[in-house]
C-alpha atoms as an extended CHARMM CRD file, in Angstrom:
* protein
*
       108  EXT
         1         1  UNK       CA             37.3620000000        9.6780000000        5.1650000000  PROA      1               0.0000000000
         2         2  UNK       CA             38.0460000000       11.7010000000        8.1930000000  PROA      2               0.0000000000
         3         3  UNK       CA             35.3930000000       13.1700000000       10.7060000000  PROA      3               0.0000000000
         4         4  UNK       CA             33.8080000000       16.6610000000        9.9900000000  PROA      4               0.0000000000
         5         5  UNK       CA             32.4220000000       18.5260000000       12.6450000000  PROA      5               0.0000000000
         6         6  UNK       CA             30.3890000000       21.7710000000       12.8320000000  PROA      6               0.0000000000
         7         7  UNK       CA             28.3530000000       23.4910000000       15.6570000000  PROA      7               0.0000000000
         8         8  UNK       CA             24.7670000000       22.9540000000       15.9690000000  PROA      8               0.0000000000
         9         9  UNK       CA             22.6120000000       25.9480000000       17.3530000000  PROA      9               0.0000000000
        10        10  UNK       CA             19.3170000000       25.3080000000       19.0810000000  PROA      10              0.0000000000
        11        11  UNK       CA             18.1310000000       28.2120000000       21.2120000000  PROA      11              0.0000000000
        12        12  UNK       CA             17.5800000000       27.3380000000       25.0420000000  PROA      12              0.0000000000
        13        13  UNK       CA             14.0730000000       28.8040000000       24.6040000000  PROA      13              0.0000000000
        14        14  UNK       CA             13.4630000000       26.8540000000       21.6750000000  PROA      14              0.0000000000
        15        15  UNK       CA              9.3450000000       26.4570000000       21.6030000000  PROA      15              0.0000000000
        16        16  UNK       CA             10.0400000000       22.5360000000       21.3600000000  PROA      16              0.0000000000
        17        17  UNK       CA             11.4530000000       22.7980000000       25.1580000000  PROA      17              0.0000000000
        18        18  UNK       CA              8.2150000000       23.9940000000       26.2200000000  PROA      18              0.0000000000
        19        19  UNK       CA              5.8170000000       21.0800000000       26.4490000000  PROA      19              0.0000000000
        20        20  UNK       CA              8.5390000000       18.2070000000       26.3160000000  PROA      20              0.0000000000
        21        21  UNK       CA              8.8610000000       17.7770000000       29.7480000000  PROA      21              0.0000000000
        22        22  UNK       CA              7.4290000000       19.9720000000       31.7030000000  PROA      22              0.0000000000
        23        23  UNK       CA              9.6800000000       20.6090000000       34.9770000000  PROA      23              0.0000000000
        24        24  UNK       CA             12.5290000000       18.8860000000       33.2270000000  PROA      24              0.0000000000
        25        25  UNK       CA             13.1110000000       19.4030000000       29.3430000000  PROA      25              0.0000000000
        26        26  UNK       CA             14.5650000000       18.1210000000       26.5610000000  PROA      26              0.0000000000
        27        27  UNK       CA             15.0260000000       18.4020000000       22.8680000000  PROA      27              0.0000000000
        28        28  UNK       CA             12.1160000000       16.4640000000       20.8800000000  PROA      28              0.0000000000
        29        29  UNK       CA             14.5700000000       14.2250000000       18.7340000000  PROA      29              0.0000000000
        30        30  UNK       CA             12.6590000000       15.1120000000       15.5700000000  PROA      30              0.0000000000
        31        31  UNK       CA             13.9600000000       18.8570000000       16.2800000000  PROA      31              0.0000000000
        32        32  UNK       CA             17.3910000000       17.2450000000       16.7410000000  PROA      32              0.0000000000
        33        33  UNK       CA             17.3530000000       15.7440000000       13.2760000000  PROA      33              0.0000000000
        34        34  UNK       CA             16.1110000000       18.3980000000       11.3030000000  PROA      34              0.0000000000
        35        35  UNK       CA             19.2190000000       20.9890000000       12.3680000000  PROA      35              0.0000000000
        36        36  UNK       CA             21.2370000000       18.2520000000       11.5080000000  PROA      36              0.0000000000
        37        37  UNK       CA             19.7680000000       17.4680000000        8.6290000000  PROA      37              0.0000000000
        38        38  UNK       CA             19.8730000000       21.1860000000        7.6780000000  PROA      38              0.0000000000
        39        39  UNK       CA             23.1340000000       21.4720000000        8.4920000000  PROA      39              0.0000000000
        40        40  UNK       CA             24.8450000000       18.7850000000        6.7090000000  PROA      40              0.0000000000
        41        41  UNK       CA             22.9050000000       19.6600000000        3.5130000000  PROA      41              0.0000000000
        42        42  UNK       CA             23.9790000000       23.5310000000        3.7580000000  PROA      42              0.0000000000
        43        43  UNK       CA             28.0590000000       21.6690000000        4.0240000000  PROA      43              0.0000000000
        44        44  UNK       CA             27.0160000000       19.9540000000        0.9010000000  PROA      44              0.0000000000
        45        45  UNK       CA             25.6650000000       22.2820000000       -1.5310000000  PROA      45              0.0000000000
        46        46  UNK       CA             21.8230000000       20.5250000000       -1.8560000000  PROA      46              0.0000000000
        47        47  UNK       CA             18.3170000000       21.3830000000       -0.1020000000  PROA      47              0.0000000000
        48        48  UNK       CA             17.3610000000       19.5120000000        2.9610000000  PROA      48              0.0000000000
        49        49  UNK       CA             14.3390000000       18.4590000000        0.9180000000  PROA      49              0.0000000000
        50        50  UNK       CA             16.3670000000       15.8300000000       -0.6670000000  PROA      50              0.0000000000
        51        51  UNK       CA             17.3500000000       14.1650000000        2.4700000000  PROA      51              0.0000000000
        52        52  UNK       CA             16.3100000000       11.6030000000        4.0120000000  PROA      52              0.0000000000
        53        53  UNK       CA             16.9800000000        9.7470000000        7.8200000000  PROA      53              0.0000000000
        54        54  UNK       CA             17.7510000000        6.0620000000        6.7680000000  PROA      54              0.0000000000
        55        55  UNK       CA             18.6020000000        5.2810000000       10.8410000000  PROA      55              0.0000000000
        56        56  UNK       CA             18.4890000000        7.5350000000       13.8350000000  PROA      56              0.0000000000
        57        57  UNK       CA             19.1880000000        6.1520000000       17.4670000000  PROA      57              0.0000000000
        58        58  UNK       CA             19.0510000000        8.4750000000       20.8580000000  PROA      58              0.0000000000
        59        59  UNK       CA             21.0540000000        7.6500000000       23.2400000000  PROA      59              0.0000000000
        60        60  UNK       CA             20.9660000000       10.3240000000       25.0130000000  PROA      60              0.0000000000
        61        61  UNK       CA             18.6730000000       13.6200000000       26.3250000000  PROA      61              0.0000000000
        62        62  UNK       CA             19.8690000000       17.5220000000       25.0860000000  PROA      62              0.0000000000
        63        63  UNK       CA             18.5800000000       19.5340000000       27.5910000000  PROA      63              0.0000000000
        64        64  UNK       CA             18.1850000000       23.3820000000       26.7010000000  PROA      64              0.0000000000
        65        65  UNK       CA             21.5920000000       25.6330000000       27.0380000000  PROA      65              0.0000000000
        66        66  UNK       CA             24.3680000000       22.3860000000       26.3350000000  PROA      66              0.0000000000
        67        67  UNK       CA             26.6930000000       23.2040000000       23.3000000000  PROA      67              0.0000000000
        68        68  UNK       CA             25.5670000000       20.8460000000       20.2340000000  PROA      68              0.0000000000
        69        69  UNK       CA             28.0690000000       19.6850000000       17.9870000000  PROA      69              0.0000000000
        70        70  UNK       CA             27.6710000000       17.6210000000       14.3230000000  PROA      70              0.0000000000
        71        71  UNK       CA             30.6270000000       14.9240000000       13.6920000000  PROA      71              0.0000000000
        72        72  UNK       CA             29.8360000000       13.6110000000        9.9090000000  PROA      72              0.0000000000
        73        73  UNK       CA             31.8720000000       11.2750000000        7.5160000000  PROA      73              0.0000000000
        74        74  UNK       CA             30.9500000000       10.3640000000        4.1240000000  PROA      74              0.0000000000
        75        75  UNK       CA             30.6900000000        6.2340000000        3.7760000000  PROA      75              0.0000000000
        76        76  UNK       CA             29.7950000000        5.9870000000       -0.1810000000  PROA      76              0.0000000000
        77        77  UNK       CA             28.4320000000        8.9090000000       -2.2280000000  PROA      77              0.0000000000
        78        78  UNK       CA             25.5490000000       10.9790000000       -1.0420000000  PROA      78              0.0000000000
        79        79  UNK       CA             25.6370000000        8.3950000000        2.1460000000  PROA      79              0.0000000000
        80        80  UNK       CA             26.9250000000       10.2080000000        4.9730000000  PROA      80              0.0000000000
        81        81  UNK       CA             27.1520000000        8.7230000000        9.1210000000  PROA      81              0.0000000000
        82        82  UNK       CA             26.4810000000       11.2550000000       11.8840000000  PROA      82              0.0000000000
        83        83  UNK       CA             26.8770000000       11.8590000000       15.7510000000  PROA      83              0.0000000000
        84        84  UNK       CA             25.1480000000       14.7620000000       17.1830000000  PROA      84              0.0000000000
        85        85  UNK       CA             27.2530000000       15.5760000000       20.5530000000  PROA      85              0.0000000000
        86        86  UNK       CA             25.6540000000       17.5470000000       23.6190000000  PROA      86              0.0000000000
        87        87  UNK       CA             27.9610000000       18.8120000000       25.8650000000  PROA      87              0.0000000000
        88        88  UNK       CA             30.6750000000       16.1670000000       24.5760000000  PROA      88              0.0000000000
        89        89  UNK       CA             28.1150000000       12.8110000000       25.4340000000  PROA      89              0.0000000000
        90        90  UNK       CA             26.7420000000       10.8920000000       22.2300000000  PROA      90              0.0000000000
        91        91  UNK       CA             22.8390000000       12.2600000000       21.8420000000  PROA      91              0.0000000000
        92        92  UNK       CA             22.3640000000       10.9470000000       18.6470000000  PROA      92              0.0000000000
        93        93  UNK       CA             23.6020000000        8.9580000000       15.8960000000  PROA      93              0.0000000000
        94        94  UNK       CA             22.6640000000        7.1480000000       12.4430000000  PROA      94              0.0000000000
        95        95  UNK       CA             22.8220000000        7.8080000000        8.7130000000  PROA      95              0.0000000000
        96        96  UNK       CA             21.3790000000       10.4260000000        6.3210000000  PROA      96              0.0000000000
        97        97  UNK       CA             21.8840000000       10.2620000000        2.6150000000  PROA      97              0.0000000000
        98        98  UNK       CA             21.0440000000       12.5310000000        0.0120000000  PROA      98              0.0000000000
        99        99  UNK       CA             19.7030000000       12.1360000000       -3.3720000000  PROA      99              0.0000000000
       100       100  UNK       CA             21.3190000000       13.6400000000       -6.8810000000  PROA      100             0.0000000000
       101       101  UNK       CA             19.7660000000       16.7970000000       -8.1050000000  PROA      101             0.0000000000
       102       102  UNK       CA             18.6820000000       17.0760000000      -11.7780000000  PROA      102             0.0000000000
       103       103  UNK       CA             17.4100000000       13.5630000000      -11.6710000000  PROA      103             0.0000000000
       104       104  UNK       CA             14.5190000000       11.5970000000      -11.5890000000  PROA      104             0.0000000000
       105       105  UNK       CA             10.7730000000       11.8620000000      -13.5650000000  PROA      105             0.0000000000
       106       106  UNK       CA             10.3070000000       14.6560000000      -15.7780000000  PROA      106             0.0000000000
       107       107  UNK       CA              7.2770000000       17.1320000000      -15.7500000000  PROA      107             0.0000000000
       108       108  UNK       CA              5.0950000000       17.8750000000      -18.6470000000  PROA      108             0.0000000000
């Protein structure tokens, strides 16, 4: 399956900026994963709640202001690798999956 990509938007004066680094900031990677997370379950029809990070690396800083950009590609169903690009350098990779809705335990 081929590459998807879609544009990521994190304001420059994103609040996470603000204490991580002061002088010289950067994008907490936990902010990072949760737009892409949010992102790639909005493409695919389901709730972010029913995704999950199985591997996450950082190669890379985003500092505020540099274009963000999502590269996905489905490996097996519900199993998808990403890339996270900032200003065209690798700033994050790994794999999310998410899980089928309508299943699993039952309420009383």
């Amino acid at each position: 399956m081929t590459d998807v990509s879609l544009p990521l938007s994190i304001a420059a004066d994103h609040p996470a900026y603000a204490g991580h680094f002061p002088g010289r900031p950067i994008l907490p990677g936990a902010v990072l994963l949760d737009e892409a997370l949010h992102a790639l379950a909005a493409q695919q029809g389901c709730e972010a709640a029913v995704g999950q990070i199985k591997s996450a690396k950082f190669p890379s800083p985003v500092q505020p202001g540099q274009p963000l950009c999502l590269n996905y590609a489905a490996t097996a169903p519900g199993v998808f690798r990403f890339a996270v690009l900032a200003g065209g350098r690798l700033a994050a990779s790994g794999v999310m999956t998410f899980a089928a809705t309508g299943q699993g335990a039952e309420t009383a």
